[in-house]
C-alpha positions in Angstrom: 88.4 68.4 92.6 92.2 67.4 93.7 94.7 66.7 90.7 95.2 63.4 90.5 98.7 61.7 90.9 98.8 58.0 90.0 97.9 56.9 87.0 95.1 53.7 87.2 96.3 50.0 86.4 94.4 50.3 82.9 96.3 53.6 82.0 99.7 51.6 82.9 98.3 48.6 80.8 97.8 51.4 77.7 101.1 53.2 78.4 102.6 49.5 78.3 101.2 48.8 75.2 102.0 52.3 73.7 106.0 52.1 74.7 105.6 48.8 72.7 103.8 50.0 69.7 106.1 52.8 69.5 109.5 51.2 69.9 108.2 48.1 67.2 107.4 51.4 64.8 111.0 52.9 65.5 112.5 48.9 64.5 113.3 48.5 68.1 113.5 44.8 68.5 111.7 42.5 71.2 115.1 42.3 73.6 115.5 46.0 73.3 111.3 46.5 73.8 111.7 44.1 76.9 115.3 46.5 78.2 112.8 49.4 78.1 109.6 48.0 79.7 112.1 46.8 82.4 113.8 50.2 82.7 110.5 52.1 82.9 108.9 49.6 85.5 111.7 50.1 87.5 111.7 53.9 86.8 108.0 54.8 87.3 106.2 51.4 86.9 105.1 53.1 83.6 103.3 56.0 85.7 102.7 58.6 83.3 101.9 60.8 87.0 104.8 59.9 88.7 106.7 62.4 90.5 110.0 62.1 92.0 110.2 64.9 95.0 113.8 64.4 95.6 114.3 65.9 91.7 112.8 67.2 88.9 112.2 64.0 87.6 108.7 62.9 86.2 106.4 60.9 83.8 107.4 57.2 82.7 110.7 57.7 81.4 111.5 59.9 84.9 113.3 62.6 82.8 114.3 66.0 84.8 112.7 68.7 83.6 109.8 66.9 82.1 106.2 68.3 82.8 104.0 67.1 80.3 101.3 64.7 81.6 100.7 63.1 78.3 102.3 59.4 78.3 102.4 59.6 73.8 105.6 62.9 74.7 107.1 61.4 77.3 107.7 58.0 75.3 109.1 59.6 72.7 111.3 61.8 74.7 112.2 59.0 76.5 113.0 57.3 73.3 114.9 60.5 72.2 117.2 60.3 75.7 118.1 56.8 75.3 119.0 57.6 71.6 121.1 60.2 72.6 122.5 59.1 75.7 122.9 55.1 75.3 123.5 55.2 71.5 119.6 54.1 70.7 119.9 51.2 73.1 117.4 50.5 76.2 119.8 47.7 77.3 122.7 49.9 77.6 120.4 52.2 79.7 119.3 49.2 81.8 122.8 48.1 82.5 123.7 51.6 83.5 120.7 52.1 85.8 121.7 48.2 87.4 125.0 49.7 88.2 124.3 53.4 89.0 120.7 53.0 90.1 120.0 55.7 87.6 120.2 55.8 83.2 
């Protein structure tokens, strides 16, 4: 049997809801929960299977390096990036990726 390599629309639905459950735990409020559904959409449309070819880049949060097929890492990697890179803010990273086409 082939590896698959797109998740279904009900794994997207959970992954959805698991980015949301996740940032509301972490005190994340609803503006910064909506920069982050927007980002990731735009990112991987919240493909926990997505794989870039022109980089390294995979999973929802499209971070280089990343391997692990299981959406509950890569969300809180992804979560980990953004805290690190855009000072714990998903807008930041939104606005950066409007301007740059990448966060």
């Amino acid at each position: 049997m082939r590896e698959r390599t797109k998740a279904t629309m009900e794994e997207k639905r959970e992954n959805k809801a698991l980015i949301i459950s996740y940032l509301n735990a972490l005190g994340y409020n609803k503006q910064q929960q909506t920069c982050a559904i927007t980002l990731w959409t735009r990112e991987s449309r919240l493909d926990h299977l997505a794989d870039n070819p022109r980089s390294t880049a995979y999973g929802i949060a499209q971070l280089l390096g990343e391997r692990s097929s299981q959406p509950e890492l890569q969300i809180l990697r992804g979560v980990r990036y953004v805290e690190h890179r855009y000072r714990s803010s998903f807008c930041r990273a939104l606005q950066h990726s409007d301007r740059r086409g990448w966060y």
